[in-house]
TORKOLKE-628632 format. One record per atom (N, C-alpha, C): residue in one letter; x, y, z. Coordinates in steps of 0.05 Angstrom, whole numbers, plus 5000, padded with zeros to 4 digits. Layout:
N
AXYZ ...
//
This chain:
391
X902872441475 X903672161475 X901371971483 X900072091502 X897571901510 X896071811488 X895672141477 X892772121456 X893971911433 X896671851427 X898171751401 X896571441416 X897971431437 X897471101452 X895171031448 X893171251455 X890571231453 X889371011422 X890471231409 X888571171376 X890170871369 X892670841375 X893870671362 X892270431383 X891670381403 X890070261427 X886870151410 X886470411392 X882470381385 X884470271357 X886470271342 X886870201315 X886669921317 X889669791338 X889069541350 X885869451348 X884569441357 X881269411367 X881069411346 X880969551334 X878569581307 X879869401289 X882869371286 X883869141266 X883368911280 X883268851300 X882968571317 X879968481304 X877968691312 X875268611307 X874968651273 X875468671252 X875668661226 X876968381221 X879768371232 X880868081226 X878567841236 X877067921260 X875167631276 X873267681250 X872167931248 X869967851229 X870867701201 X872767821200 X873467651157 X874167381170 X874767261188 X875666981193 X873766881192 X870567001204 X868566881206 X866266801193 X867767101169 X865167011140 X866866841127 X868866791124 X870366611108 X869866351118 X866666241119 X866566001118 X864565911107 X863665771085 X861265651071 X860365451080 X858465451090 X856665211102 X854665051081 X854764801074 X854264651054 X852664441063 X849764371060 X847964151070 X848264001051 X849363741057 X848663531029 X848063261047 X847962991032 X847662861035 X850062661051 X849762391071 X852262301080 X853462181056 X853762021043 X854561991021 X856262190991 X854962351003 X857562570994 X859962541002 X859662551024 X862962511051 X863662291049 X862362101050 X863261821056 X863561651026 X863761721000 X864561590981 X867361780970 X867961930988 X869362150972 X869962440950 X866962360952 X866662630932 X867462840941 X866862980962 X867263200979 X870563170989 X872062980998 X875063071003 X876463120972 X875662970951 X876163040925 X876163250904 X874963410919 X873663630907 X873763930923 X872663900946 X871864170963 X875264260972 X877064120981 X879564320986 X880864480954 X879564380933 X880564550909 X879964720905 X876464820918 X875465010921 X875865230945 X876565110971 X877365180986 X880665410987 X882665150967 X884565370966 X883965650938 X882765590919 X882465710907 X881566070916 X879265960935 X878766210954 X879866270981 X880666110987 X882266151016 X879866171035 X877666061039 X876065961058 X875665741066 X873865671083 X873765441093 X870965311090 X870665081085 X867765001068 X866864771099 X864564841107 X863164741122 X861464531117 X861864281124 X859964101108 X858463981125 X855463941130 X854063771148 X851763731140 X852763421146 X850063181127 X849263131144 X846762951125 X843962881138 X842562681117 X840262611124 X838462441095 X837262781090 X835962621063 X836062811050 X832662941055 X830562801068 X828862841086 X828963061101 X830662951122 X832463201141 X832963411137 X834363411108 X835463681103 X833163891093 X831563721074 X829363921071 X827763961082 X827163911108 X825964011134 X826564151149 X829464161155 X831164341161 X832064631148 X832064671129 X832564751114 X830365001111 X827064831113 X824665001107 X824665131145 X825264931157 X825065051190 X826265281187 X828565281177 X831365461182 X830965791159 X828065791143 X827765921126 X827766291140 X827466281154 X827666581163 X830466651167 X832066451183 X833666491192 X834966331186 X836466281154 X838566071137 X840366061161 X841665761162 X844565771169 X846665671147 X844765511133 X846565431105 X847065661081 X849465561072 X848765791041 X849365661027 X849065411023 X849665160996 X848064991003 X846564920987 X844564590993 X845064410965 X846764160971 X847464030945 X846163670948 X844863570927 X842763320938 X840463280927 X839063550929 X836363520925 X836263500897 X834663250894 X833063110869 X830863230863 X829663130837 X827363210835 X825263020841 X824962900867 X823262770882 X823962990907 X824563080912 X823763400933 X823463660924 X825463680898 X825764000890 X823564110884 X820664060881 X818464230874 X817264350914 X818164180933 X817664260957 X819164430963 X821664470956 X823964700976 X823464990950 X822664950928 X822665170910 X819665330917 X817665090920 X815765240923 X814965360948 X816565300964 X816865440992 X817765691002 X819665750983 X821865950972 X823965970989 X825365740997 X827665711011 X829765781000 X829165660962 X833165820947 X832465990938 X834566110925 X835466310911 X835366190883 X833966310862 X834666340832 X837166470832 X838066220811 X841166270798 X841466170777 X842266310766 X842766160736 X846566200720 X847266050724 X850766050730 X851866110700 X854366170698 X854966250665 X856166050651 X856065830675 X857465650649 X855165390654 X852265490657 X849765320650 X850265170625 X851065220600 X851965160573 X852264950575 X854364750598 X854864520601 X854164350609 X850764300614 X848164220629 X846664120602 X845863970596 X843963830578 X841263970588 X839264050562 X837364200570 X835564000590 X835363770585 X833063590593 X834563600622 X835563460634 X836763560655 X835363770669 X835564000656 X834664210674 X831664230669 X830164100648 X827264200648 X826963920667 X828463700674 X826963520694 X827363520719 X829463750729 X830163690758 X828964110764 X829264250747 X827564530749 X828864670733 X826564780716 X827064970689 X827265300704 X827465380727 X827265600739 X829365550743 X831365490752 X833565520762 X833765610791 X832665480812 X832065490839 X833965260842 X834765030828 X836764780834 X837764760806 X840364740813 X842364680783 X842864320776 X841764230763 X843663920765 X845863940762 X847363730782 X850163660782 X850763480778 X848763250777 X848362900772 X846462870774 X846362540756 X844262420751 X844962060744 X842761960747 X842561650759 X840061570756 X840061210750 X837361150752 X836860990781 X835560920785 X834260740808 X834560430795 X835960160818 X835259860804 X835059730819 X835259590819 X835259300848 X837159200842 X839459250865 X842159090868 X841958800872 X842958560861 X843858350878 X845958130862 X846857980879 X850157970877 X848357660858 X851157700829 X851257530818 X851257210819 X852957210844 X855057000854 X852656790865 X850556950874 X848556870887 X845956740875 X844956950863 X843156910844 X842356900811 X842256690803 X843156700773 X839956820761 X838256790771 X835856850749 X834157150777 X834957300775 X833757520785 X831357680771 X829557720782 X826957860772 X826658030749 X826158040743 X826158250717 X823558480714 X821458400730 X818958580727 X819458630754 X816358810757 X815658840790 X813858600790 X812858530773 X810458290785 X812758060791 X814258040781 X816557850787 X817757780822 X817758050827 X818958140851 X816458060872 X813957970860 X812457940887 X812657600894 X814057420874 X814257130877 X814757130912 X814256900916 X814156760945 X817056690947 X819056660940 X822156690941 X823456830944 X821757130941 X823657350951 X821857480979 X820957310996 X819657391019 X822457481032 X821357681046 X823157741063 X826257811045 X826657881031 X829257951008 X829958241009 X827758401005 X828758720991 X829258891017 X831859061016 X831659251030 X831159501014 X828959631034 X829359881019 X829360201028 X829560431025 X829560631032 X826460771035 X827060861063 X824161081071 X823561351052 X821961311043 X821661541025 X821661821039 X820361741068 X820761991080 X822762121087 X825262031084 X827662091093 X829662121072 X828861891049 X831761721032 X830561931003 X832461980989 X832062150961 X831661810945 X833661650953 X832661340936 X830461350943 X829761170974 X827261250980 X824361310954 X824261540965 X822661770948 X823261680913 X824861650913 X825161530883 X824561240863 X825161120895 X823560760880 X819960870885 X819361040909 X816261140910 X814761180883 X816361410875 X815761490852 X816561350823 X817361110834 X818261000799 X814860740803 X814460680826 X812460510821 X809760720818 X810260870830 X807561000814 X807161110783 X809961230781 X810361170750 X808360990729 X809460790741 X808760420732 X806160430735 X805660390760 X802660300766 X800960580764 X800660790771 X798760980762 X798561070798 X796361240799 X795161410818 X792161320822 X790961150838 X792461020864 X793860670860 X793860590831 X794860330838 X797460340844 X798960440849 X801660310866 X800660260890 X798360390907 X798060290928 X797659990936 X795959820909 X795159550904 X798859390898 X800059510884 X803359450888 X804059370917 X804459640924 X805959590949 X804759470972 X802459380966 X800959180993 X801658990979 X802658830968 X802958520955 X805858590964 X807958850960 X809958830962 X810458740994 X809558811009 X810558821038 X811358561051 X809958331046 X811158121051 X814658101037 X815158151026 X817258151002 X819558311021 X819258581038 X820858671052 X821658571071 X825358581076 X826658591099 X826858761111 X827658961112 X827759211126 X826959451108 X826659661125 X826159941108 X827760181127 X829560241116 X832560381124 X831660681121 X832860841134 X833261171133 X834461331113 X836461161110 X838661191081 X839061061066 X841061131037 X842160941020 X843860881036 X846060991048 X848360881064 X847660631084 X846360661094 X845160471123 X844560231099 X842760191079 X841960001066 X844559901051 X845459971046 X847959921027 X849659711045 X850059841068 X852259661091 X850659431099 X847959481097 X846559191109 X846658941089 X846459041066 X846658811043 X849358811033 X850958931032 X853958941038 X854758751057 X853958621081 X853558401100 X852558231090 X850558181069 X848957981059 X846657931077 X845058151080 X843158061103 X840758041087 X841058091072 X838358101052 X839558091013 X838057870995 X839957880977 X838558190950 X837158310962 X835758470938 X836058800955 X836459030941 X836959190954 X836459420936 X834859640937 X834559840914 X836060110921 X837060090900 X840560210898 X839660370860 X842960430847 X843160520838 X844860340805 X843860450782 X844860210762 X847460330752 X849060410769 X852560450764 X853360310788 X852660130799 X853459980831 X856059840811 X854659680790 X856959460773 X859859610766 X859659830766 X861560040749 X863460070777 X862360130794 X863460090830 X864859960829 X864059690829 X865059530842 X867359370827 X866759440797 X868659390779 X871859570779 X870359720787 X872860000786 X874959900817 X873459790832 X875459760860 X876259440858 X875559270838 X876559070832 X878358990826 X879358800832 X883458730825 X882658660796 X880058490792 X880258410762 X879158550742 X877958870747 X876758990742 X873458850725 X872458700742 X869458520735 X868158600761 X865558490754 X863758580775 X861358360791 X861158270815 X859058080821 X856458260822 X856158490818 X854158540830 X851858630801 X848958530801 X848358520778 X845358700788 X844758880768 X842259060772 X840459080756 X837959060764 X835058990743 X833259270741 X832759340718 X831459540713 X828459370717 X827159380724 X824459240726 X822659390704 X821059180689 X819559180668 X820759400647 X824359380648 X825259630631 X824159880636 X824259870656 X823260240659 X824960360675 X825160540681 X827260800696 X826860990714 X826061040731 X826161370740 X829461470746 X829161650723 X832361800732 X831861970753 X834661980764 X834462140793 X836162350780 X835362630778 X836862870777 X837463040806 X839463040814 X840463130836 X841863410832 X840363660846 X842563930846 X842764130860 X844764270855 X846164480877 X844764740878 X844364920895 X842865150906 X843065250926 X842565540918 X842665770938 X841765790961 X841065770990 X839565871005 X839566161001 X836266191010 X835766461002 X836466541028 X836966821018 X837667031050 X840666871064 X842166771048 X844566611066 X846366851071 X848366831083 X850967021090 X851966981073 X853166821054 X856166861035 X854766801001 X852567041001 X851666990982 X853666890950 X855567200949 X856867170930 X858766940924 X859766860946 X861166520949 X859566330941 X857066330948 X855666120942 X854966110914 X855466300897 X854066360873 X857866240856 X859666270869 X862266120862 X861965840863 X860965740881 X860965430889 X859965330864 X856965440863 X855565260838 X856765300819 X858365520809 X859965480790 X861865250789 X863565300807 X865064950816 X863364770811 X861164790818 X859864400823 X860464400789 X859264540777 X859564550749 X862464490727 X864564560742 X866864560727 X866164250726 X869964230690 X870964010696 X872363910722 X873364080736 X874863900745 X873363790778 X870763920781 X869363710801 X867063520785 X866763620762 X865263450752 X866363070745 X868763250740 X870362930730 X870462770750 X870762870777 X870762610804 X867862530801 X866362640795 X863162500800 X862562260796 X863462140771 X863961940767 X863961740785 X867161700793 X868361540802 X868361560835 X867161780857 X866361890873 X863761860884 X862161970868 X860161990879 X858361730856 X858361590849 X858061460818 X855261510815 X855561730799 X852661850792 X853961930756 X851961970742 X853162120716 X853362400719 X856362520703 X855962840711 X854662950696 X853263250701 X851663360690 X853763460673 X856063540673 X857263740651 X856663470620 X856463600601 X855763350579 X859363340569 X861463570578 X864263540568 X865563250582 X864063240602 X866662980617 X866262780607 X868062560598 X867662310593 X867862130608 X866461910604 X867061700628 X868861480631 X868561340652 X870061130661 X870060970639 X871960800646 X871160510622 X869060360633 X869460320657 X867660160675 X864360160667 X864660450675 X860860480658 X861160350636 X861860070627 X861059980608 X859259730617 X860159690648 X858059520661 X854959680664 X854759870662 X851859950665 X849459940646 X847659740654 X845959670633 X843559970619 X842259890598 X841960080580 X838360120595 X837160300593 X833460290594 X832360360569 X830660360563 X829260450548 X826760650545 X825260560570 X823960790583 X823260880605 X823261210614 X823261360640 X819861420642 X821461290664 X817161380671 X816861630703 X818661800693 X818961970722 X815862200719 X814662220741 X812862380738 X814062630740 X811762840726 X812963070723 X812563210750 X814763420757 X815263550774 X813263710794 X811563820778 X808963890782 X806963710792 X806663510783 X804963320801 X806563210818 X807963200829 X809663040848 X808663290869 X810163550866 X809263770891 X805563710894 X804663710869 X801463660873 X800563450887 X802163230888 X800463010911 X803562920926 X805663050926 X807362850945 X807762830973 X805663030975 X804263041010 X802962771019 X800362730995 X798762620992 X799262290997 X801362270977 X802461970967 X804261890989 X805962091008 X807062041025 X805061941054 X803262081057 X801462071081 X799161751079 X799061721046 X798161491041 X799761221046 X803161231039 X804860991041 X805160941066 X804861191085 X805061071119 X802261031125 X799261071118 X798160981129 X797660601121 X798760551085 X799560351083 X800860131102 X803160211105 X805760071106 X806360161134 X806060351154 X805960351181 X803660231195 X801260371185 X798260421195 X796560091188 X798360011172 X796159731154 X794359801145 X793259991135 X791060031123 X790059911101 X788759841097 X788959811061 X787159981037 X788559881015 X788560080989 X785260220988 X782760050991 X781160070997 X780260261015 X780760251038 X781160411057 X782560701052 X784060691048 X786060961035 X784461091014 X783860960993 X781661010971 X779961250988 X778361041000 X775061181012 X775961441027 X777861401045 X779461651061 X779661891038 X780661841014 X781562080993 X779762110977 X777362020983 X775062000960 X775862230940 X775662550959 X774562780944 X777262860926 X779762580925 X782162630899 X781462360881 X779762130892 X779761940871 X777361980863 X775462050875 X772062020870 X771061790863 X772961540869 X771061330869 X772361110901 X770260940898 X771460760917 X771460590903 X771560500880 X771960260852 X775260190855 X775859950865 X778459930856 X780059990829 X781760130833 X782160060793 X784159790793 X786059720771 X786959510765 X790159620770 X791659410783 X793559390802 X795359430781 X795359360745 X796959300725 X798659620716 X801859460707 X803059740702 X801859870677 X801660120683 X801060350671 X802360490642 X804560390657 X807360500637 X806560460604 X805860130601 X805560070569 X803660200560 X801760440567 X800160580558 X800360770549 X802160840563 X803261160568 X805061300560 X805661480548 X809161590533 X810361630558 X813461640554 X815361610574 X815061960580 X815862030607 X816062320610 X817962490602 X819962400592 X822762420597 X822962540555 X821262500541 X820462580516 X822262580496 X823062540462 X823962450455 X827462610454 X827162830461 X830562980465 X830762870486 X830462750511 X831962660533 X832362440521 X830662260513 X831461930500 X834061890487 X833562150463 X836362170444 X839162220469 X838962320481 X841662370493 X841562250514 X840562040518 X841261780541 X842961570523 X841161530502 X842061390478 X845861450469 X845261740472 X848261740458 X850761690479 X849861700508 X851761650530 X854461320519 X856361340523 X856861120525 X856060840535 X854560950560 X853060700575 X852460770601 X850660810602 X848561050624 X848761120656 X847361150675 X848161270691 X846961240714 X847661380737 X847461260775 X848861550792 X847961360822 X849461600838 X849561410870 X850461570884 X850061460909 X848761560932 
//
């Protein structure tokens, strides 16, 4: 009788400690952005995934800075096993680091190729959305809004623009890289010293910037060109005050996507998720959620996206040079724009990447240059109903 009590005593135990452990891998830990949570995407989406598997999805944001610092800190010892956000104004840093996991999902099919050769043709990050960069400001207010960047340096918009830290903000990092686009390597630096009078603040996040000009504290704000589609969509009259400028018609699309941590605990779950980010039926909230365009090319859109104005050309640098100097270009905009330095100065400091101390000419670049984005991405921007954003 003892020995019966006994085993049934160690069976107890051993089911007790089986049940703690499956409670405990049953949970996916997911790094994204605050704006995930806070426009809805994530309550819209993650409990469908959730019941589907009967786990529990862990979500904890940050800017998107944050995360990929965290993320590279955390590389020996993952705590995440989903990282969903990263654009390709970071993805050449966390791939070449070797923080994810190559994955390549089975229902990839529903991904536009360009998409994936601009946000990573390795499959280290999947796009899930995509968006351009604009300068928000409210109709109601301003009838003749800028239209270039040389526009944007007039003496009327002193003190006007808010904008995002590139060190932190994936926008940020993305208006960075649309003026270098424009202006070249090193003239954006000649840009953004004319720009600085022109700034009101310079925010951590899109969210933080969004609520400040959301107050009207500043009337210019660089945001995303589906804001109109927003604000139309939560409208009683379904119209929109809020009006957005592609400056000198140009674009940097923001491709934003989902990935593995390498070495995570719930590998095989996580290799489920990206499948999800992928379906219709999280793709279809993207939209209207997160208002970015979805990557699946099956979903159709809002009516609303009929407020979103059209570009004509992307001037996103390629992926490869971005990891090649976005150390560089970053260490240069704070010695700018924290440090005061000037362009000159910065120049002579980097001689042995410019080899000259010759100013070059401050003028955009772009009308010289073919768009990066090449003529199959063009065609299928073109064929969208009316193009695309995110938050």
């Amino acid at each position: 009788m003892k020995k019966i009590l006994a085993l049934l005593a160690v069976s107890l135990i051993l089911f007790t400690s089986e049940s703690v452990l499956a409670t405990s891998t049953k949970e996916l830990v997911v790094y994204t952005y605050p704006s995930f949570v806070s426009w809805g995407l994530a309550n819209a989406t993650i409990p469908l995934f959730e019941k589907e598997y009967g786990i529990k999805v862990k979500i904890i944001t940050m800017s998107t800075g944050k995360m990929v610092n965290r993320l590279i800190l955390e590389k020996d010892h993952p705590y995440a096993d989903v990282v969903i956000g990263i654009d390709n104004g970071y993805a050449s840093k966390l791939i070449e680091t070797g923080v994810l996991e190559q994955y390549k999902p089975p229902n990839i099919n529903v991904v536009p190729d360009w998409l994936i050769r601009t946000l990573d043709p390795t499959y280290h990050l999947i796009p899930f959305d995509y968006g351009a960069i604009a300068i928000d400001y409210n109709k109601t207010k301003i009838k003749t809004p800028s239209k270039t960047f040389e526009d944007l340096l007039n003496p009327r918009w002193r003190k006007s623009l808010i904008l995002e830290d590139p060190r932190t903000s994936s926008t940020g990092m993305s208006f960075l890289l649309w003026t270098i686009g424009v202006f070249g390597d090193p003239g954006w630096l000649y840009y953004w010293q004319k720009l600085k009078p022109q700034i009101y603040a310079i925010v951590e996040s899109w969210d933080a910037g969004w609520e400040m000009w959301s107050r009207g504290e500043a009337p210019l704000f660089v945001s995303y060109v589906t804001d109109p589609a927003y604000d139309a969509y939560y409208s009683k009259t379904h119209s929109t005050t809020i009006g957005v400028v592609l400056l000198n018609n140009t674009a940097y699309v923001q491709v934003e996507g989902v990935g593995i941590v390498k070495g995570c605990k719930h590998e095989a779950l996580a290799k489920k998720f990206v499948q999800f980010v992928l379906s219709r039926e999280f793709q279809e909230k993207v939209p209207v959620y997160n208002w970015m365009f979805p990557a699946n090319s099956e979903v159709k859109l809002p009516k609303v996206y009929s407020y979103v104005p059209k570009w004509s050309k992307v001037v996103d640098p390629p992926s490869k040079k971005i990891y090649a100097n976005q150390k560089r270009w970053l260490q240069e905009w704070v010695e700018l724009m924290v440090q005061n330095k000037t362009p000159e100065q910065i120049i002579r400091e980097y001689k042995n990447v410019y080899g000259t101390t010759t100013p070059p000419s401050p003028t955009p670049t772009s009308s010289k240059k073919k768009g990066i984005c090449g003529p199959a991405a063009l065609l299928l921007l073109s064929l969208l109903p009316l193009l695309r954003k995110r938050l």
